[in-house]
Each structure stands twice: as C-alpha cells, then as structure tokens.
N, C-alpha and C positions, 0 to 999 in steps of 0.2 A: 963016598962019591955023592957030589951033592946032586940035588932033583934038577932037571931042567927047567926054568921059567916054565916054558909051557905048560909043562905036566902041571906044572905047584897047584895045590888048593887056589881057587880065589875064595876071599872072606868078602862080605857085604855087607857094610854098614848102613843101618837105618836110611843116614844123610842120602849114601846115593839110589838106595831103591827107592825113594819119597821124591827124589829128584826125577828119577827112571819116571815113576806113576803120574807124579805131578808134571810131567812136561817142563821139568826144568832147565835152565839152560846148558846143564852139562849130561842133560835124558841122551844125546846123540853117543857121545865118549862114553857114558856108562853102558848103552847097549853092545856097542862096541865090544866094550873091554868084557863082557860077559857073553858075548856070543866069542869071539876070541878065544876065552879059555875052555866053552862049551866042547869047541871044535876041534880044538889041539889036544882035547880028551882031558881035562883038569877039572874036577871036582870045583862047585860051587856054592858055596857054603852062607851060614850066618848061626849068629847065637839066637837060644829061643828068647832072648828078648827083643827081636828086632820085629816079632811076632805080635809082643803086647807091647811095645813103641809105636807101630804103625797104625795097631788097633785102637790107639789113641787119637792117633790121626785121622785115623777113618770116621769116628765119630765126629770130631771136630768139625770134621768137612763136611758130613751130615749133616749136621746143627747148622752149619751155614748156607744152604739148599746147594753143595755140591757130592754129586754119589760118586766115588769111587770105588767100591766096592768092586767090583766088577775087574777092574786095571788091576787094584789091589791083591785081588786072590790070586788070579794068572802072573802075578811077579812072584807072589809069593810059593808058587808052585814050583818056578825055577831053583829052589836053593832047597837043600838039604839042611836039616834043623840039627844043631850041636846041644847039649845040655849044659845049663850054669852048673856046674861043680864044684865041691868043694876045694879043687885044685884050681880053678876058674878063680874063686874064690881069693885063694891065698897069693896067685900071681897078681891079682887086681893089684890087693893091697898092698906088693912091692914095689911096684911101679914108684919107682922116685920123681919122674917130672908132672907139672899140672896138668889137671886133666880132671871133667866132668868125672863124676861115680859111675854112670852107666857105659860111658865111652871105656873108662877103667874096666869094666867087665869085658865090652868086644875086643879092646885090645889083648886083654890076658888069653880071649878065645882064640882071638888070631893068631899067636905067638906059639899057644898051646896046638894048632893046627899045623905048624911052620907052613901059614900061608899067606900069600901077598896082600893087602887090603885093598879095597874097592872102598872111598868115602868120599863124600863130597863138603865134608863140613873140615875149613880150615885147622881151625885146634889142634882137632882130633889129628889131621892130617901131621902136624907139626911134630904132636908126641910121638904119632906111629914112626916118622922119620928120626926122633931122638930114640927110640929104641932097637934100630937098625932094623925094619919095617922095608919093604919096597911098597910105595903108596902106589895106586895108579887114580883113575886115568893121567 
C-alpha cells in the first residue's frame, strides 16, 4: 500500500531553506509546502549536509555585514537531521543523470527516505524528476 502524499517524508534541500532564510522569491511556496506537510503530520527532513552547506552560508553573509544567524538556526530547527551513509553513499554514486556531487548526496537521501523533495535550485530539480522524484513546490 503506498503512503499517502500527505503523510510522505518532506526532504529539504539546501536551495530551498537558503531561499526560505534569505527571503527568496519562492520563501512564500517553500513555507507553504513545509508548514503543509508539518500539519498533515509528515515528517520533515534534510541530510546533515544541508547543516555544513548553510554554515557556509552563514559565514558568507557575515563576511558581507549581513547576520543570519538568527533566521538560520530557527529553520534549521524545523528539520530532523538524516546521516550521509555509507548506503547514502553508494546510491549517490548510481545516480546515472548529471548532477552536482553534493546534490548526488541529498538526492540518494531523498530516495533513501522515500520522500518528496523540497528544492529550489533548477538542476537539482530536473535530476530529482528524472529519477521519479515528486519535486515541489
């Protein structure tokens, strides 16, 4: 029996909490689509490197006299943390279509969750829909 949408995992990719934080212009659709699955009672997820992607971020934007910190940790509190594994791992490097190295990681996490993606970076969007993915927003 498969899970219903609702229920499903959401996974969240870097792209859209960086969008979420940074007041990007798809911040409205991603809050959406995470309070959505919040509410329908669906687990919401992301790998631990969306932890040290962001935290690269954060610096960044410090170095440039803007603090995030603050928006940063309260998103990042929303998601439940996955482990890169060695099985994380070895799905990566199946993955037949192009695709960044680290995007290759959160899709193999997604896949390995059987859960919906949350992302806002094209590509990434593209591969996750060539591997039978339901992308949102």
């Amino acid at each position: 029996m498969q899970t219903p949408i609702a229920a499903k995992p959401l996974y969240v990719d870097s792209s859209a909490l960086l969008q979420r934080v940074l007041n990007g212009s798809d911040a409205g659709a991603i809050d959406a689509a995470t309070d959505q699955r919040t509410a329908s009672g669906g687990r919401v997820m992301s790998s631990r490197l969306l932890w040290l992607e962001t935290r690269r971020v954060e610096i960044r934007e410090l170095l440039a006299g803007r603090d995030i910190r603050i928006p940063l940790r309260e998103a990042l509190a929303t998601l439940d943390q996955l482990p890169v594994t060695e099985e994380v791992w070895q799905r990566a490097a199946a993955i037949d279509c192009h695709v960044k190295t680290l995007d290759s990681l959160h899709l193999a996490t997604c896949l390995l969750a059987e859960a919906d993606l949350l992302a806002a970076d094209s590509q990434l969007r593209a591969a996750a829909t060539s591997l039978g993915l339901r992308v949102l927003p």
